[in-house]
N, C-alpha and C positions, 0 to 999 in steps of 0.2 A: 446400308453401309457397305462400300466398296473393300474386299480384300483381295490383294495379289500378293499371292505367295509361291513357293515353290514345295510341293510335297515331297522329297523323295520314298520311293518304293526302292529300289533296289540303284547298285553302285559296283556290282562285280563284272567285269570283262571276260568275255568268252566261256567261263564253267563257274557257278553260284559255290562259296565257301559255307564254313559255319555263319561266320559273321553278316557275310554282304549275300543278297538274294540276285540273282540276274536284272536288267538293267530295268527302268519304268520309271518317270517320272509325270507328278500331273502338278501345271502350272493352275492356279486359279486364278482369276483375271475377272475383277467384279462377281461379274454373275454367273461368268460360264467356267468351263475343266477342258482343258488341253490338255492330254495323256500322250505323252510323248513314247516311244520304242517299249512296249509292254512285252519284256521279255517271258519267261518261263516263272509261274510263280506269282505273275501280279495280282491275279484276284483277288489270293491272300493276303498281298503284302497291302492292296486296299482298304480289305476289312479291321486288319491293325492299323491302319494308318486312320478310319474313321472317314475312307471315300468310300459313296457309292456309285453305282451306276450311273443314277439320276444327277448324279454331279457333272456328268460328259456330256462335251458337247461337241468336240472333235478329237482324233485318235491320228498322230501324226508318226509316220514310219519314216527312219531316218534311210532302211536299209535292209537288206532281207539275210544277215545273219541271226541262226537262233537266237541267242544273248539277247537282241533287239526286238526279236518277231514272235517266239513262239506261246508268248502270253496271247498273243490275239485270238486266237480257236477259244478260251476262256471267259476272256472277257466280253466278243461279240454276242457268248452264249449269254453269260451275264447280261448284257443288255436288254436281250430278249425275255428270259426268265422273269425279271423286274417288269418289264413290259411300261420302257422309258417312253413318257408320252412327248418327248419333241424329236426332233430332225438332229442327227448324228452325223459327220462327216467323216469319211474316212480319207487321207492324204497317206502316199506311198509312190516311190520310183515305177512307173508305168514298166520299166523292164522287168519289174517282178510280179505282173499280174498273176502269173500262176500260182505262186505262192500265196499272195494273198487270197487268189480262190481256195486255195488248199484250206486254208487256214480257217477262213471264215464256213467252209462248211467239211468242216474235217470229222465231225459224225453227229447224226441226226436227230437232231431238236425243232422244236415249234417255231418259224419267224416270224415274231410278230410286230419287229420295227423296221421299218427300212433305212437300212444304213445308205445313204450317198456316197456312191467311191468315186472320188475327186485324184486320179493319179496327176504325178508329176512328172514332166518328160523336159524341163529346160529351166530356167532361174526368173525370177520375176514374182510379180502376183500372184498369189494364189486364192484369195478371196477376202470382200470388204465389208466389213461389220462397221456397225456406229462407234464402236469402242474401241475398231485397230484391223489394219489392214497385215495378213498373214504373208509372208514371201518367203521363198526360196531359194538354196544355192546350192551350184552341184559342188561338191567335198573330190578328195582324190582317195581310193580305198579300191580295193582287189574287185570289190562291186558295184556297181551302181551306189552312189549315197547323194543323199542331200540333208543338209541343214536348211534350221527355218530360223524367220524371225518375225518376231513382234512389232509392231510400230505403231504406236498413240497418236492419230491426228495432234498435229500442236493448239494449242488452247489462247486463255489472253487471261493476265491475271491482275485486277484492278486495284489501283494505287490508291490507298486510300488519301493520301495527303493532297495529290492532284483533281481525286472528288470534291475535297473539302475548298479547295482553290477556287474552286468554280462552281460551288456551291450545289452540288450535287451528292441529294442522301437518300435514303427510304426506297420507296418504291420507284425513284426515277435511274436508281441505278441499275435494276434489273429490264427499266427498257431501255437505258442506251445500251446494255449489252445486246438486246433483241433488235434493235434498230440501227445501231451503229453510231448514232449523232444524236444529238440533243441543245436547243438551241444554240447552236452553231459550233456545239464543241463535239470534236470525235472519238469514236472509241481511243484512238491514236492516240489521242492529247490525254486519257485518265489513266493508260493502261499500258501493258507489258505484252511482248512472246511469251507463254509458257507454253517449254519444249515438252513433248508426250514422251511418256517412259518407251523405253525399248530392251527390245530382251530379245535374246537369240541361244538357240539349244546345237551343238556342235559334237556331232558325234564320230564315227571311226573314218579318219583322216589324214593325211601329212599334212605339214602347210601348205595351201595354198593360195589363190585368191579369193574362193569361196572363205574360207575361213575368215579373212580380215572383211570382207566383206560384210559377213552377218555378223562380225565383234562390232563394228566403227560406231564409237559413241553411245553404246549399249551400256541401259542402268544396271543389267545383270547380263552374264554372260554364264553358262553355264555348259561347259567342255570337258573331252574325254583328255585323262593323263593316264592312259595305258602304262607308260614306261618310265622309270627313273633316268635322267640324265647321262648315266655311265651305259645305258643302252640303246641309245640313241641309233644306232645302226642298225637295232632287230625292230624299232620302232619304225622307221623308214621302210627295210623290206615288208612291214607286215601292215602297211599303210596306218598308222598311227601317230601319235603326240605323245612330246614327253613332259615334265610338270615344267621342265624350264620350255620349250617350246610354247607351250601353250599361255604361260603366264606373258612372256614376251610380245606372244598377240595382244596378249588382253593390256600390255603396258602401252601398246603402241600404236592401238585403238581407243585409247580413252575407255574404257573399261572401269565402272566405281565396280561391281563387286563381279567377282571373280569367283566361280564353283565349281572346282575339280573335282571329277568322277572317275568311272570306270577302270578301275583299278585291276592291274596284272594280280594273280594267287602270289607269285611269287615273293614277292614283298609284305612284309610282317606289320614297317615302321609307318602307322600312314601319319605321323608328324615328319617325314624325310619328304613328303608332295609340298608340303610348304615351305620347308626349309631352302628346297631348290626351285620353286615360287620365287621368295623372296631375294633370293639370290640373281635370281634373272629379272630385278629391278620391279616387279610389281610394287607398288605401293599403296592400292588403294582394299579396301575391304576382300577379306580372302574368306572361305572356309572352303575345306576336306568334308565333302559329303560322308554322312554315313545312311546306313539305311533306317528309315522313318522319322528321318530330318525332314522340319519345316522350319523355310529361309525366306524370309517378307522380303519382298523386291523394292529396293532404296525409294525413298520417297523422293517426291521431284525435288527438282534442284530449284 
């Protein structure tokens, strides 16, 4: 049975509070674990949340601020330690190779898997699976960033009343799917486009292009709201989003759910990220991450 969900580990920006841990997220996707920016703290926030190691199957860096990176010296150890019997990817800005060597052998343990480091240095592809092709786009931020996203080959989803027209049942539906035709009727004539889910992770940013870029038409979109609306100018200088900024992508990309994160300390009310959400015209499914939230990714349309 296929599940795509979102776990979160952590939701805090910049320094971990009582409540929110530093930043980490892992996307499940069928059968595989996307771990997005494993800040400081995620091993842990793993083992409450009921991931393990063996659930990974790639580790995607948005950007080489701690908040985002410094879980990684933990959890590669972790991978190791478990001694995870498949192929690992690791995705990160090629201008922070140092850091990531930093990180991944930041003090001395036994390696017993090999991690694949797959950097990013431009926007595009990043790698093709049977179940969804991975891409990239650069963000605007004091460092190097990029966002990723998701994308589901499209499908075909068969009508049953146009089978029934044409007298097509049982086992002859599963080979015009595999053959395309059947006595002279074509998949075309029983069947539909169904569009593949898409989902994209957006993290420390202004608006840019990248940004609407990896939102457009996204079943989940899941982005940093560093800043409340009335600070909209220290969000700017500090290359960030505020909840109305970010929801306005997500209204204006077609965006069905919408899941703000990374939250400034200074803010107490996290019902005031949606109130200014909804105010900036989103109207389609919203939630306020908190830490060791799991969010199932909208089922297809």
């Amino acid at each position: 049975m296929s599940v795509r969900e979102l776990v979160v580990l952590g939701t805090a920006s910049q320094v971990p509070t009582r409540h929110r841990n530093h930043n980490g997220y892992l996307l499940r996707w069928d059968g595989e674990g996307i771990l997005f920016d494993p800040g400081e703290g995620t091993q842990r926030q793993m083992l409450r949340a009921g991931v393990a190691a063996h659930d990974l199957n790639r580790i995607c860096v948005t950007h080489f601020h701690g908040d985002h990176s410094l879980g990684l010296a933990g959890v590669i150890q972790r991978i190791n330690l478990d001694r995870v019997p498949h192929a690992i990817t690791a995705h990160y800005p090629r201008s922070g190779q140092r850091f990531f060597d930093r990180l991944r052998y930041a003090t001395a343990y036994r390696e017993t898997v090999g991690i694949t480091e797959a950097p990013v240095d431009a926007d595009g592809p990043l790698a093709r699976t049977g179940g969804y092709t991975l891409e990239a786009r650069k963000l605007s931020h004091p460092v190097e960033s990029y966002g990723y996203r998701i994308v589901e080959p499209d499908g075909r989803r068969m009508l049953p009343e146009r089978l029934a027209a044409h007298g097509i049942k049982g086992p002859d539906v599963g080979r015009m799917q595999r053959e395309g035709s059947l006595g002279g009727v074509s998949l075309d004539d029983v069947s539909e486009t169904r569009r593949g889910q898409r989902f994209a992770f957006v993290m420390d940013t202004r608006l840019c292009d990248g940004v609407y870029a990896l939102a457009e038409g996204c079943d989940m979109l899941v982005i940093e709201s560093t800043f409340l609306d009335d600070d909209e100018q220290l969000a700017v200088e500090h290359g960030h989003l505020t909840a109305g900024q970010a929801a306005r992508a997500a209204r204006e990309s077609g965006v069905r759910h919408l899941v703000l994160t990374h939250f400034s300390q200074r803010y107490t009310d996290p019902d005031e990220f949606e109130r200014q959400a909804r105010a900036a015209g989103y109207d389609g499914e919203l939630t306020v991450a908190h830490d060791l939230l799991r969010v199932p990714v909208p089922k297809r349309r």
